[in-house]
C-alpha positions in Angstrom: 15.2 26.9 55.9 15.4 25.7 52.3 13.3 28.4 51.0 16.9 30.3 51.7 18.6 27.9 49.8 16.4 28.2 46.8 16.2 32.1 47.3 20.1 31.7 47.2 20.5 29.6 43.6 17.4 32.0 42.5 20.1 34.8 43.3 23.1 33.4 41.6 21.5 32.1 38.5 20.0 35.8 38.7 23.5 37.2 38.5 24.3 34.8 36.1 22.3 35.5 33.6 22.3 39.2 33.6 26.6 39.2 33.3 25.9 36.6 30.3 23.7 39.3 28.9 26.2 41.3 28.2 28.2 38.8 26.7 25.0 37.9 24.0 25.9 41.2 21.8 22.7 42.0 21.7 21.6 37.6 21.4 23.5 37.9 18.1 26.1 34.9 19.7 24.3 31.7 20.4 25.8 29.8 22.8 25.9 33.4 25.2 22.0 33.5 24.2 21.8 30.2 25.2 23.4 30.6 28.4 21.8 33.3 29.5 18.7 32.0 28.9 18.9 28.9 30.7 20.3 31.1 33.4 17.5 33.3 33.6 15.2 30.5 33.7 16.6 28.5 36.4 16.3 32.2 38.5 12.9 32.2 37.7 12.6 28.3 38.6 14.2 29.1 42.3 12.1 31.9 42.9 9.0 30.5 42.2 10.2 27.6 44.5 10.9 30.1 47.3 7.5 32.1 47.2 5.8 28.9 47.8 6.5 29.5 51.7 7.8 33.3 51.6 5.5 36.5 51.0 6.0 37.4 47.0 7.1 40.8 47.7 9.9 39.8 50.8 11.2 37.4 48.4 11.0 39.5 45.2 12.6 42.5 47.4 15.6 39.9 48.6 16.0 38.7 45.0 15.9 42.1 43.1 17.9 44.0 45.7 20.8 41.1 46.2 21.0 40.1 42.9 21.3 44.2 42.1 24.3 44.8 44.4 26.0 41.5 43.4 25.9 42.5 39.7 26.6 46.0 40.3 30.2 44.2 42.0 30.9 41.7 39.7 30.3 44.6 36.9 33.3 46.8 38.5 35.4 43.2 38.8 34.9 41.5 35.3 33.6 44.1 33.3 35.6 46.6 34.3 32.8 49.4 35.2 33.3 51.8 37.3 30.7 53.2 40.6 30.6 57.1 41.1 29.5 57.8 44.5 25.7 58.4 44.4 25.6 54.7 43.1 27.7 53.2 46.1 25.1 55.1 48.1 22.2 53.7 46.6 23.9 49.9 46.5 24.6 50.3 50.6 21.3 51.6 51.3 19.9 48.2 48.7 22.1 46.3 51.0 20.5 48.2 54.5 17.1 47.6 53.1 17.4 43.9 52.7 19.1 43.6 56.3 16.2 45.1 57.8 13.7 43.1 55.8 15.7 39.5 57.0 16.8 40.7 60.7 14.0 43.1 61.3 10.6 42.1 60.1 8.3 39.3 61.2 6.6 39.2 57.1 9.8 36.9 56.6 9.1 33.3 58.1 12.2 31.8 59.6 
């Protein structure tokens, strides 16, 4: 079970790091560039901590495809972006695929 929790923080620091990213201006602000790389290495950190008992692809697939959907939201909330309909699409089919991964396939341990 705490290969979930780390899979979780590897998420949010995920999501972190790639809103900071925009903030960096290109890493010409340090403290954004700092942030965002601390961020991104604390994702990397968690992940690494959940492949050590969950197949590197499930895990990468769960990481990538949450993290992707997350940031695609939190991009229409703070950053004010906007989704056309071919990318709501895509984000609920992400969203399908990692259901079926977690609820459907016996690759992922429980």
């Amino acid at each position: 079970m705490r290969q979930y929790l780390f899979l979780a923080l590897a998420i949010v620091f995920e999501v972190a790091w790639a809103i900071l990213l925009k903030y960096t201006e290109g890493f010409t602000r340090l403290w954004p560039t700092v942030a965002t790389l601390v961020t991104y290495l604390a994702a990397l950190y968690f992940l690494n901590l959940t492949v050590r008992t969950m197949p590197v692809g499930i895990a990468y697939a769960v990481w990538a495809g949450t993290g992707m959907v997350l940031i695609a939201l939190l991009g229409v909330v703070i950053l004010k972006q906007q989704l056309d309909l071919p990318a709501i699409i895509g984000l609920t089919l992400i969203v399908a695929g990692v259901l079926v991964l977690n609820l459907g396939s016996k690759t992922v341990t429980h």
